[in-house]
N, C-alpha and C positions, 0 to 999 in steps of 0.2 A: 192374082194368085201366082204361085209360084213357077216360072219357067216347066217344072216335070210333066206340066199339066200338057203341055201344047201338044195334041193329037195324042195322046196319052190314053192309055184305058185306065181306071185308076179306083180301089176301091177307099171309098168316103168312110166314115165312123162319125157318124153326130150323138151328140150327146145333148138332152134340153135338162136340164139342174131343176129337181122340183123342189119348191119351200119346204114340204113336207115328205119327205124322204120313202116314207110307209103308204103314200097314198098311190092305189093302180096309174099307170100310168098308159094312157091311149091314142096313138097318134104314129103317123110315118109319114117319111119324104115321098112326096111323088114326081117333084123333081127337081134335081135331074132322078127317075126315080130307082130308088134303095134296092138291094139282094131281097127282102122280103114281099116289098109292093110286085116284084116281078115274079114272084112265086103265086101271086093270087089273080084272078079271073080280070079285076081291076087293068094289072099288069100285062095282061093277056096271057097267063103261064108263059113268061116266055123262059123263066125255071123251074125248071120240072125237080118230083121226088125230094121236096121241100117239105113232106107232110103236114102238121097240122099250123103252121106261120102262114098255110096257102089260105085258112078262112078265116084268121085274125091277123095281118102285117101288124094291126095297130098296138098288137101289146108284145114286139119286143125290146119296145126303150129297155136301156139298163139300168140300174142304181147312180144316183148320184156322186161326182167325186171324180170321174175320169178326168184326168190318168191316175192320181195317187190312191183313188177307189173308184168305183166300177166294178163290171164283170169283171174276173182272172182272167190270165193270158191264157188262150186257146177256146174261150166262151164269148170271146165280148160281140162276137157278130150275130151270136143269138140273148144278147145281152144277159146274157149268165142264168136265161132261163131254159132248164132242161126241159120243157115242153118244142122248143125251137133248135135242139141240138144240131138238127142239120144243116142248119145255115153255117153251123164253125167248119164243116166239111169243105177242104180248101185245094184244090189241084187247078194249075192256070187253065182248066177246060172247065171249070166245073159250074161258071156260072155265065148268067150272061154279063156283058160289059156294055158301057158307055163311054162311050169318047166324049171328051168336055177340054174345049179351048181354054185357053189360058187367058187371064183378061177377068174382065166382073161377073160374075155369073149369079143369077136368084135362085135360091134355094126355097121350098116351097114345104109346109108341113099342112097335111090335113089331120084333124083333132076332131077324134070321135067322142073324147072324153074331156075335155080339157079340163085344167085342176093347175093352181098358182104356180108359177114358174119363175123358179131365180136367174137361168142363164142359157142361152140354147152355143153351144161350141163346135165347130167342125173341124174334125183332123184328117190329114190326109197319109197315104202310107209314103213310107223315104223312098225315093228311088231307088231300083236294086233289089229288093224287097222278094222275097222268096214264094209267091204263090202258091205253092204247092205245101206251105206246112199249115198250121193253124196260126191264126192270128193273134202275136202278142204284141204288148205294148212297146218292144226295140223295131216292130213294123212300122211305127207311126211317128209322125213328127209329132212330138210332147205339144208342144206349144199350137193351140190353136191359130190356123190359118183365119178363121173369122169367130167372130162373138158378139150376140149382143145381152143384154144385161136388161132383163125384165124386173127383176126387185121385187119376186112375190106375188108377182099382177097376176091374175088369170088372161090368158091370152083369150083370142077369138076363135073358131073352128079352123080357119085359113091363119095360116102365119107364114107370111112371104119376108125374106131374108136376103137383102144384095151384100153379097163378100164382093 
């Protein structure tokens, strides 16, 4: 991973590409684990006043197409769905953090729902990066830091991913 990482607190944005664009999409990181998994009982609330993403993390994947579609900028942390508004609420207190070493690291998705998937991407924000506004796409490095490339497969409930 990239050097910004080392002792770094740093917020993630994955994205899993599903074959079929229209189909619910049910599933989140638990680790290293996501702003939503830490909103719910799972997570231990260790984010609070996250309303209703505290008794489903699993449904706020966004649309497919990140970065040139996806959520718009200032949605995409609640993946453009207005039931999750409050995850786009952004002040460098506002959430809890994880520190994540630089080096290989597994990424973990539990899938409540699982349904055919073309590609799971992770980005991560550019150094510098303004925490305190809402999250747009000039926050993130375009380019995927890791990717793997499923081809439509339906995955398994665990999908463990080493960048």
């Amino acid at each position: 991973m990239k050097s910004s990482l080392l002792m770094t607190s740093i917020l993630l944005f994955s994205t899993a590409s599903l074959a079929e664009s229209n189909l619910a999409r049910h599933g989140y990181i638990d680790n290293p684990p996501s702003r939503a998994f830490l909103c719910s009982s799972m997570g231990k609330n260790l984010n609070t006043g996250c309303g209703a993403v505290q008794y489903e993390p699993q449904s706020v994947e966004g649309p497919k197409g990140f970065p040139e579609g996806g959520p718009q900028d200032g949605k995409i942390a609640s993946g453009g769905n207005n039931n999750f508004s409050q995850l786009n609420e952004q002040t460098k207190d506002r959430w809890h953090k994880i520190n994540i070493q630089s080096g290989k690291k597994e990424f973990s998705w539990s899938l409540t729902a699982p349904h055919r998937t073309t590609s799971w991407q992770f980005f991560i924000t550019k150094q510098g990066w303004d925490p305190n506004t809402p999250l747009t796409r000039d926050d993130f490095e375009l380019k995927p830091f890791c990717e793997r490339q499923d081809n439509g497969s339906t995955p398994t409930n665990r999908v463990q991913i080493n960048c």
